[in-house]
N, C-alpha and C positions, 0 to 999 in steps of 0.2 A: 504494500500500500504506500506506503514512502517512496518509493522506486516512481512509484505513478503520480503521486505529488512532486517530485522533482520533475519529473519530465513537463507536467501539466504545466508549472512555475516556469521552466523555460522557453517553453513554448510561447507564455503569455509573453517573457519578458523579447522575447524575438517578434512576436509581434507589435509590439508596442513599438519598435524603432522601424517598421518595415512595414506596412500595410498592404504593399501590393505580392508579401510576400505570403500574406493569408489568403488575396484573392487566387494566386497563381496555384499554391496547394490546391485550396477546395476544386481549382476546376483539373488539375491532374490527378483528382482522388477518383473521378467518374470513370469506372470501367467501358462505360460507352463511348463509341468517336463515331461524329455524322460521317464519318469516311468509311467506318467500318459496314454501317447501314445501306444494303442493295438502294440500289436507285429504283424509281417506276417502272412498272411491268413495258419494255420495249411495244413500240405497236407500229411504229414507219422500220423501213429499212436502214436507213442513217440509224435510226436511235439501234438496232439491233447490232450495227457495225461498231459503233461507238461501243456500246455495253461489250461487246465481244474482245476489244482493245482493252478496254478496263481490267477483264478477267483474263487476259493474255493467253487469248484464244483465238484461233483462227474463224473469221465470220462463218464460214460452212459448216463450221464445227459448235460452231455456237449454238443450244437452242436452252431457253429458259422456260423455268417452273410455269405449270400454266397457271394462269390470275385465277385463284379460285379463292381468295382471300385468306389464304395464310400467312402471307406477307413477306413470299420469297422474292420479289419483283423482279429485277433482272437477273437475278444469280441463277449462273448455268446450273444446266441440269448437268450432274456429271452420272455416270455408270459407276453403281455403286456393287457393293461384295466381293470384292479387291481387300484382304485385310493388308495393314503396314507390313506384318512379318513374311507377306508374300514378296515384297520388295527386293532388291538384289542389296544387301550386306556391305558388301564391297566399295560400292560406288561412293565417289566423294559429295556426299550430301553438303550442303550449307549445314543444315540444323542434322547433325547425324544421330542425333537422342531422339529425332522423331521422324528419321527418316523422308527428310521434305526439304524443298529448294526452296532459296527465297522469291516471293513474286509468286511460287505455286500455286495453282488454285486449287481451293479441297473443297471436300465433297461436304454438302450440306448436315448433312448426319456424319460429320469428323469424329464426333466423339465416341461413335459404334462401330468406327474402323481401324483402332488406336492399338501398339501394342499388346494392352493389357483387355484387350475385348479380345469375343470368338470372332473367327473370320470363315466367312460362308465357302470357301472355296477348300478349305482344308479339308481331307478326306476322311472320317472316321477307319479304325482298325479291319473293324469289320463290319459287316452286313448289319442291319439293322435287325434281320431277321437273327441273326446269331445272339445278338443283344436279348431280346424277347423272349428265346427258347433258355437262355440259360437263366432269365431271370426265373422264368415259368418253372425249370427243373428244380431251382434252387427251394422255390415255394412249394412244388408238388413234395418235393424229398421230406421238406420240414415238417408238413401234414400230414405224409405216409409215419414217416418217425412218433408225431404226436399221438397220433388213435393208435399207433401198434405197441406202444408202452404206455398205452391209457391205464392198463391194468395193474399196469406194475407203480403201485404209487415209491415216490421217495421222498424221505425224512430222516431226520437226524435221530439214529437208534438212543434209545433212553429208558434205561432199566432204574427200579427200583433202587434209593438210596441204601445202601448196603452199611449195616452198626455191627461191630462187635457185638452185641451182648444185646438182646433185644427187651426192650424193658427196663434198662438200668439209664441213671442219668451218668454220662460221663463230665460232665462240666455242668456250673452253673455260671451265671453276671452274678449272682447275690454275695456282698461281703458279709467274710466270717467275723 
């Protein structure tokens, strides 16, 4: 708590001789930038050539989200289920912790194509159908197991406390 009073204290006093250094913070604390924000859903040919230059994309190759108001607007549609670790390794990336060039343009759903996501093109070991059967044998095995030693119950054996001398007291709590 001191630690945060000290800081809060020189914060004030930094502000106090700089004002325009409290305006310049607040507005680099917004995670948003209108640059990061798609522009208007393209609708002339100019505007679709332009948006395609923005996304550093060839115009032919450009086609954007259609306007159905989820507020992709011009941002390309890319071909998605390509994960990152499908990428080649090797190659000298700009950002090589994310496997991505600078200026690259990424796919609208980034964050379902990332390292640490599944990626749709990787191949499972086996058959789905192999998957299924051993689940199914694993379960049928446990339930054949269960009813065929229904009968045989199990507990912890417990016989009768066993005394020397049946009848006698060997000890008492009571002082003599």
């Amino acid at each position: 708590m001191a630690c945060l009073m000290r800081t809060l204290k020189l914060v004030e006093n930094l502000s106090k001789g700089n004002q325009l250094l409290i305006r310049q913070s607040t507005r680099t604390m917004a995670g948003w930038n209108k640059d990061y924000k798609p522009g208007a859903f393209p609708k002339t040919d100019e505007e679709r050539a332009i948006a395609a230059k923005k996304y550093n994309l060839l115009p032919e190759e450009y086609k954007p989200y259609a306007d159905n108001g989820l507020g992709y607007g011009d941002y390309p549609e890319l071909p998605g289920g390509l994960g990152v670790e499908a990428r080649d390794p090797y190659y000298p990336y700009d950002y090589p912790e994310l496997k991505r060039n600078f200026g690259e343009t990424i796919h609208a759903d980034y964050d379902l194509y990332s390292e640490d996501r599944w990626s749709q093109p990787s191949q499972p070991r086996y058959a789905n159908s192999t998957y299924w059967l051993s689940f199914l044998g694993v379960m049928a095995g446990c339930f054949i197991i269960y009813y065929w030693l229904e009968d045989y119950k199990m507990y912890r054996p417990v016989a009768a406390k066993q005394y020397p001398g049946e009848g006698r007291v060997h000890y008492t709590f009571e002082r003599e």
